[in-house]
C-alpha positions as YAML, in Angstrom:
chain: A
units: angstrom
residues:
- id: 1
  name: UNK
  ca: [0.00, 0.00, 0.00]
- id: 2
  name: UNK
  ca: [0.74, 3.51, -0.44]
- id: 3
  name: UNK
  ca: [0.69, 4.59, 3.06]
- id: 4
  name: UNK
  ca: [1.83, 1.76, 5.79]
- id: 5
  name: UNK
  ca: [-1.11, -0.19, 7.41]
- id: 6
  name: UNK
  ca: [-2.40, 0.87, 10.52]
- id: 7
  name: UNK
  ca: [-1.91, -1.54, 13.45]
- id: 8
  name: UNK
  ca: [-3.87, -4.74, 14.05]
- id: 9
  name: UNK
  ca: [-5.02, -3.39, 17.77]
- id: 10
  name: UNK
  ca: [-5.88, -0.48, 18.52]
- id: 11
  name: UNK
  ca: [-3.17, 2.01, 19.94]
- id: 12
  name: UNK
  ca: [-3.50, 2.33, 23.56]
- id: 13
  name: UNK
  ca: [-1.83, 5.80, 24.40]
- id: 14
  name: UNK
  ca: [-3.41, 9.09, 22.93]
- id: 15
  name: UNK
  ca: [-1.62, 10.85, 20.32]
- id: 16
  name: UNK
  ca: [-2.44, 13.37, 17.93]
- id: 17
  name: UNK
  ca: [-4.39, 11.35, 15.26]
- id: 18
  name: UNK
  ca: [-5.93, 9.21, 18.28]
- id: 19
  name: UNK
  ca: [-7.07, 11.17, 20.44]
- id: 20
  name: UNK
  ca: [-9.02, 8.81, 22.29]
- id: 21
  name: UNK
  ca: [-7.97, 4.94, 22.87]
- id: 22
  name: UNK
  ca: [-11.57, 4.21, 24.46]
- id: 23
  name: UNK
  ca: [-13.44, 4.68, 21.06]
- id: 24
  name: UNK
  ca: [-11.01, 4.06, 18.93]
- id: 25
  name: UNK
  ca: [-11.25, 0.41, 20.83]
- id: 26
  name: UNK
  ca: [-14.53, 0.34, 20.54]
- id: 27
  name: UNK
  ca: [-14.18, 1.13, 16.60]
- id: 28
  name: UNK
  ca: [-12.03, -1.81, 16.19]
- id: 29
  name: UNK
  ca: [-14.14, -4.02, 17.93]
- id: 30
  name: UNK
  ca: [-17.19, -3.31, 15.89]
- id: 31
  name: UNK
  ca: [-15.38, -3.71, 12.73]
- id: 32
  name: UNK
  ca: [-13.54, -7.29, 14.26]
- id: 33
  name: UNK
  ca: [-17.06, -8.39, 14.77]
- id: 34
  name: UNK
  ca: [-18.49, -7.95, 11.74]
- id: 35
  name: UNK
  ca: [-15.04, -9.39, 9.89]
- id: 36
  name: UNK
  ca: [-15.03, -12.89, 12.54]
- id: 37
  name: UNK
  ca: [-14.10, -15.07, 12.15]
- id: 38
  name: UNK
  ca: [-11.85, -13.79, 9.79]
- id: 39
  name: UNK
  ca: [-9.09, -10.94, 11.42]
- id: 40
  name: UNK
  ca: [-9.24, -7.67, 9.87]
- id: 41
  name: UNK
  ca: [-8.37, -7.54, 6.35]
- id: 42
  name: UNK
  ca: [-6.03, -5.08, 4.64]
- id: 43
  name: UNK
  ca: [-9.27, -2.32, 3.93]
- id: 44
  name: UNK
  ca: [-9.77, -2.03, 7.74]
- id: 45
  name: UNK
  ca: [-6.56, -1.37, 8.26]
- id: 46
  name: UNK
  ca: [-6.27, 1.67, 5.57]
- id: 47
  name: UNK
  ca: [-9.18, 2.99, 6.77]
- id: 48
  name: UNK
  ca: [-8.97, 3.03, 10.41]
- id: 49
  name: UNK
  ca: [-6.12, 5.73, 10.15]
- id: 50
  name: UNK
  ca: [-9.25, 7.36, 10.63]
- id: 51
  name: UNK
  ca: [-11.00, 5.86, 12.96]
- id: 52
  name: UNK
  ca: [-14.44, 7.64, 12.23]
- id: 53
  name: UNK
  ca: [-14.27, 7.02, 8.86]
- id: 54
  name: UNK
  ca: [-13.39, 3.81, 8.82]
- id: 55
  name: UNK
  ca: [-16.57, 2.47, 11.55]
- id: 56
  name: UNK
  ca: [-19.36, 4.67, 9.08]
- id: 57
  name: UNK
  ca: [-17.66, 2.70, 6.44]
- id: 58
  name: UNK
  ca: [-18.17, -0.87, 8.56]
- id: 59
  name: UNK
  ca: [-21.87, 0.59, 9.56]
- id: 60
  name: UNK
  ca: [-22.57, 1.30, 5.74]
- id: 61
  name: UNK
  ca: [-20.92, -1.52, 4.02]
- id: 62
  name: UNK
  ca: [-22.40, -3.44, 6.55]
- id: 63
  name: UNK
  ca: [-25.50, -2.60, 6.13]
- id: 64
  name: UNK
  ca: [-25.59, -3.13, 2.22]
- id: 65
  name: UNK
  ca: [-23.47, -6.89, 2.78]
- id: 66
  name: UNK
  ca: [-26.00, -8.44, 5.24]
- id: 67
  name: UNK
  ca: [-29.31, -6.22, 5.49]
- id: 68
  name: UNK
  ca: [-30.43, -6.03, 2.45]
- id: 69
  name: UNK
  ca: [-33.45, -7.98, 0.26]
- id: 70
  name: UNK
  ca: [-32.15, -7.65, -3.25]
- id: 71
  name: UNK
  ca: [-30.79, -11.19, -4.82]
- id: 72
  name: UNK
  ca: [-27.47, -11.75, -3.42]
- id: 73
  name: UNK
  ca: [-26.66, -13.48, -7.10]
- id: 74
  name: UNK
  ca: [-28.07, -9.61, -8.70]
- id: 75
  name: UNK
  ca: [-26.09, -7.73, -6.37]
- id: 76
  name: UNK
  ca: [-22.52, -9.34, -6.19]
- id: 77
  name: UNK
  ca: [-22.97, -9.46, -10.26]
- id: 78
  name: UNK
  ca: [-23.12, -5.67, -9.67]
- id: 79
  name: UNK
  ca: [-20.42, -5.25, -7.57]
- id: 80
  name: UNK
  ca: [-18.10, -7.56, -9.77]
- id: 81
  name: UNK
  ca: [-18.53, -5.74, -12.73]
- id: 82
  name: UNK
  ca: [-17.84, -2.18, -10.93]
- id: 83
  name: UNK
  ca: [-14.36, -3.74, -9.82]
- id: 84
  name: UNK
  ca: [-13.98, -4.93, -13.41]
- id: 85
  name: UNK
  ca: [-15.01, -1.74, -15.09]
- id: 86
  name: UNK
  ca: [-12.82, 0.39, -12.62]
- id: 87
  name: UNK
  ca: [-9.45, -2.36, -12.58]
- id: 88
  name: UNK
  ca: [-10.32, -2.85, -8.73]
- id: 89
  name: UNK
  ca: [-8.36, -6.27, -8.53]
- id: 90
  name: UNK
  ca: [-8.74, -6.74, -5.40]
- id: 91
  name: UNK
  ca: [-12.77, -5.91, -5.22]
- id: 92
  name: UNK
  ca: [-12.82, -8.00, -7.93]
- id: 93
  name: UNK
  ca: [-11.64, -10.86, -6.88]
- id: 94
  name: UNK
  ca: [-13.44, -10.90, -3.59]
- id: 95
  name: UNK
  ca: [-16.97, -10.37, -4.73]
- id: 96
  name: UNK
  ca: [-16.51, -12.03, -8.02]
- id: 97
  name: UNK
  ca: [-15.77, -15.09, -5.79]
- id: 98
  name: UNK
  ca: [-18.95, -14.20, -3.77]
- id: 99
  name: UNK
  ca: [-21.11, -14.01, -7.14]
- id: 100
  name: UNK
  ca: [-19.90, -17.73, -7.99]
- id: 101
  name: UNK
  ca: [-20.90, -18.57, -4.57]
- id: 102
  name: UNK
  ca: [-24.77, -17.01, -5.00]
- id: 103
  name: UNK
  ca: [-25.28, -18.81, -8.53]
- id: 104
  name: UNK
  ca: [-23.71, -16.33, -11.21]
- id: 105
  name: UNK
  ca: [-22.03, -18.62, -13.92]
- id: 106
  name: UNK
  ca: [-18.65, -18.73, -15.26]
- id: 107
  name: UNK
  ca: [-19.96, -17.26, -18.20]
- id: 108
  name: UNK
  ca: [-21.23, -14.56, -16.93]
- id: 109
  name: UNK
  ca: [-17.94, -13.07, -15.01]
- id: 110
  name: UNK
  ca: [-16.28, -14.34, -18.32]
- id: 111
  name: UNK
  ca: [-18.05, -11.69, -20.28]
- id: 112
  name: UNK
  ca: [-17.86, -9.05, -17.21]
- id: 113
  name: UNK
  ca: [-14.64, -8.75, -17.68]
- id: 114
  name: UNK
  ca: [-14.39, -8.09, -21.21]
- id: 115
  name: UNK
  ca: [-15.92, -4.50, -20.48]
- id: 116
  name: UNK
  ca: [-18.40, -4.49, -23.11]
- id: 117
  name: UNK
  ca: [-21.91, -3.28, -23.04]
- id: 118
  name: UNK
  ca: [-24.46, -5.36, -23.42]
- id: 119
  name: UNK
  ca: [-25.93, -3.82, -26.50]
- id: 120
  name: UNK
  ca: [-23.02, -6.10, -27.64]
- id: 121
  name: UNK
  ca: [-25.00, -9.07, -26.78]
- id: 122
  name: UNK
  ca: [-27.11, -7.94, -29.67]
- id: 123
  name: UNK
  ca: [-28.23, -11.77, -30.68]
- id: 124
  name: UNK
  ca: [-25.71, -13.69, -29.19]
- id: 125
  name: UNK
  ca: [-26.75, -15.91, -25.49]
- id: 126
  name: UNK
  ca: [-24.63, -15.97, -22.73]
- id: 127
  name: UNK
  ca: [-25.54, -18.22, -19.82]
- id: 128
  name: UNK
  ca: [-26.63, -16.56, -16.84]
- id: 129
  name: UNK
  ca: [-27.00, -13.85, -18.17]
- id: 130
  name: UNK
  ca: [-30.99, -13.39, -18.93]
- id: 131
  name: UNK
  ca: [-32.81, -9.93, -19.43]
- id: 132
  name: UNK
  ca: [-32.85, -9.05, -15.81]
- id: 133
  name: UNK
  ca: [-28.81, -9.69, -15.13]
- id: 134
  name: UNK
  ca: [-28.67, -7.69, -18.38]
- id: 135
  name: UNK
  ca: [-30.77, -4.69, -17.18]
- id: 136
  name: UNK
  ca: [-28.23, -4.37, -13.67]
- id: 137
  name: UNK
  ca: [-24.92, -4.17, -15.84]
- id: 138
  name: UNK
  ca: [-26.72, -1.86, -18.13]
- id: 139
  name: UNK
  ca: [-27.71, 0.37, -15.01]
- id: 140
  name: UNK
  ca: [-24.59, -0.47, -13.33]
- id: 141
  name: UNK
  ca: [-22.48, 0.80, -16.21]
- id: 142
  name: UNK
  ca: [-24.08, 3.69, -16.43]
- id: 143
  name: UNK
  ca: [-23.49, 4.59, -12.90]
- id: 144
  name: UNK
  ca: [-20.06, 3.54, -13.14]
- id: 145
  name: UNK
  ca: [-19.10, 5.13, -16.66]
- id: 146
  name: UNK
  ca: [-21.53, 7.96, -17.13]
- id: 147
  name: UNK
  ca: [-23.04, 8.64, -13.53]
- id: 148
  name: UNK
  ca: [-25.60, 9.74, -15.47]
- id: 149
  name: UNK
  ca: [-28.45, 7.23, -15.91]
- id: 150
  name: UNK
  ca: [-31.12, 7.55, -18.86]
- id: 151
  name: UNK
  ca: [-34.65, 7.18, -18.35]
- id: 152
  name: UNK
  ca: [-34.50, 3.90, -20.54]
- id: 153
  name: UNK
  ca: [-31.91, 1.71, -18.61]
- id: 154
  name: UNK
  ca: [-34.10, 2.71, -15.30]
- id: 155
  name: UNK
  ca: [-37.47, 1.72, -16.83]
- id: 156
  name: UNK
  ca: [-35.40, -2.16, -18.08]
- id: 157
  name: UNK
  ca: [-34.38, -1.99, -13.91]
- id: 158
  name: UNK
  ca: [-38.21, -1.34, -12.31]
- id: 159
  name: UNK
  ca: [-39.61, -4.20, -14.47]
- id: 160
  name: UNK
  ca: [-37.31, -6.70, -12.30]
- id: 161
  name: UNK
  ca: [-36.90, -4.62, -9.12]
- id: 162
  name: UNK
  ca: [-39.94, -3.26, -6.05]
- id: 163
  name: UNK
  ca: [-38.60, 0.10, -5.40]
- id: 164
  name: UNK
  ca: [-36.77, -1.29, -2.05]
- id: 165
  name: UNK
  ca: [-34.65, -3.51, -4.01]
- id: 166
  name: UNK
  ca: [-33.80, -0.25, -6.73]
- id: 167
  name: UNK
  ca: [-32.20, 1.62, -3.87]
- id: 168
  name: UNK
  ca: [-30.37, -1.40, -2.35]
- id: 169
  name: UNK
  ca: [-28.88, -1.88, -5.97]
- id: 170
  name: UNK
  ca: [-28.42, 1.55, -6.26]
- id: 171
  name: UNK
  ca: [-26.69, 2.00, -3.15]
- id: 172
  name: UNK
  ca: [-24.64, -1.14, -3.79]
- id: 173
  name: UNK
  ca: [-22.87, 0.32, -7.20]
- id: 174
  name: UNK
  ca: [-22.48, 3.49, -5.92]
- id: 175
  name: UNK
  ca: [-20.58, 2.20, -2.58]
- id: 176
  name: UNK
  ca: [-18.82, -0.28, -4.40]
- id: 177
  name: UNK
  ca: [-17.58, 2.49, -6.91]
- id: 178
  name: UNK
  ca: [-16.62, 4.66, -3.63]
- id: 179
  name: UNK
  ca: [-14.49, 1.15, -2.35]
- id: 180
  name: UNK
  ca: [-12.67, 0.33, -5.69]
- id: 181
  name: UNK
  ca: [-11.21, 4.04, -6.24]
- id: 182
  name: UNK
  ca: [-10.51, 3.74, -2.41]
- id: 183
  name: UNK
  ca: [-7.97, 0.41, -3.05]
- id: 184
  name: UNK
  ca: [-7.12, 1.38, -6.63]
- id: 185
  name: UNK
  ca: [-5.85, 5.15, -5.22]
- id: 186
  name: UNK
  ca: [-3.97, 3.52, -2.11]
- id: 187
  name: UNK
  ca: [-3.20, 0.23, -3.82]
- id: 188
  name: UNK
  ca: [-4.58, -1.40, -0.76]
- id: 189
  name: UNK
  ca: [-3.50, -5.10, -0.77]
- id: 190
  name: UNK
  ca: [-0.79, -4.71, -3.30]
- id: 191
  name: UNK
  ca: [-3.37, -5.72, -6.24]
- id: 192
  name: UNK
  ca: [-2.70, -2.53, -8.59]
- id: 193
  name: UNK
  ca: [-1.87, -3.85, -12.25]
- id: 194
  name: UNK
  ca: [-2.42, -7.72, -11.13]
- id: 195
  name: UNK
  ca: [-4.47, -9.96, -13.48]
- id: 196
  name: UNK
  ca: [-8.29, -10.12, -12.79]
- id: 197
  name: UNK
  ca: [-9.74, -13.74, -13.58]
- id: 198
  name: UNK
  ca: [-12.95, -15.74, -13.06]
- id: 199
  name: UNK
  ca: [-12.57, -18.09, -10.04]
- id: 200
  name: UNK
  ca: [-11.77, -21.35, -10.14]
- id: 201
  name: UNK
  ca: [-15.23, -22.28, -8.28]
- id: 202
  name: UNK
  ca: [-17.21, -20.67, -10.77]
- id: 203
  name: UNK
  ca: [-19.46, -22.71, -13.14]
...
C-alpha cells in the first residue's frame, strides 16, 4: 500500500491522530465483529487511520453486505462488474468469488470482464446472463461510466426490481464504486496492475 497499514489493535496511548484509545477500541471491535471469524483484512486497516471514517464505512458496508433484500446473485454481479469496469483487482476478486458462490455462472464473469456493453450481446446468449442480469450491468455501467443514468436503462431496472430492491442496488454500485477508487488510489492489498480472472469455483 501507499501509506503503511495501521496496526492490528488499537493504539493504547493518545496521540495526535488518536485522540481517544476508548473509542477508537470500541471502533475496532465493531469492525472485528463484523469481519469474525476472519481478522481484519487489509481495507480495515487503511481505513482506520481514521477511525471515524473507517466504523461509518463498517456501519454502511455493513448494512448493504447483510441487510439487504435484493438477490445476493443480482447484487454481487453488480459489484463484480464495478471492480472490473474500474481495474479494482482486489474488489474483484473478492466479490466475483462471492457471485460464484450465490449462482452467477462462469460465463457470466467471463463476459464481465471483457468491459463491453451489453448492447453487444445484440443476438448472441450468454448463460446466466438473462434480461434481468442484463438490465443491472446496463444500469450499473451507467453509474459507473456515465453517472448519469437515462430514463431507458431505469425503466429495463423497475420491471425486475420493487422500489426497495432499486435503492439497495443503487446504493450497492455506488458504494462499491466509492471502495474500488478507495484500493485502486492507495493500492490497498498490493493488487494494482495484477491480473483479474474468473474463479476457479465458478461454473
Amino acid at each position: 500500500m501507499r501509506l503503511p497499514y495501521a496496526p492490528t489493535e488499537p493504539p493504547a496511548e493518545p496521540s495526535p491522530s488518536n485522540p481517544d484509545p476508548a473509542a477508537t477500541g470500541a471502533i475496532y471491535a465493531r469492525i472485528a465483529e463484523r469481519r469474525r471469524p476472519r481478522p481484519l483484512i487489509p481495507l480495515d486497516l487503511a481505513l482506520l487511520h481514521s477511525p471515524p471514517v473507517a466504523d461509518g464505512w463498517n456501519s454502511f458496508l455493513g448494512a448493504i453486505r447483510s441487510k439487504t433484500l435484493v438477490d445476493q446473485g443480482v447484487l454481487e454481479l453488480a459489484v463484480s462488474r464495478v471492480g472490473a469496469l474500474t481495474d479494482a483487482v482486489w474488489e474483484w476478486r473478492a466479490h466475483s468469488a462471492l457471485a460464484a458462490k450465490a449462482g452467477v455462472s462462469r460465463a457470466a464473469l467471463e463476459w464481465c470482464l471483457r468491459k463491453e456493453g451489453v448492447d453487444a450481446l445484440e443476438g448472441k446468449a450468454v448463460e446466466g446472463l438473462g434480461e434481468k442480469e442484463k438490465a443491472v450491468i446496463r444500469y450499473t455501467d451507467a453509474m459507473t461510466k456515465d453517472v448519469k443514468v437515462e430514463d431507458g436503462v431505469f425503466e429495463a431496472l423497475k420491471a425486475f426490481f420493487n422500489e426497495r430492491e432499486i435503492v439497495e442496488l443503487t446504493t450497492a454500485v455506488a458504494a462499491y464504486n466509492c471502495v474500488s477508487r478507495f484500493l485502486v488510489a492507495l493500492d490497498v492489498g498490493e493488487m494494482n496492475g495484477k491480473e483479474m480472472e474468473v474463479p476457479a469455483e465458478a461454473k
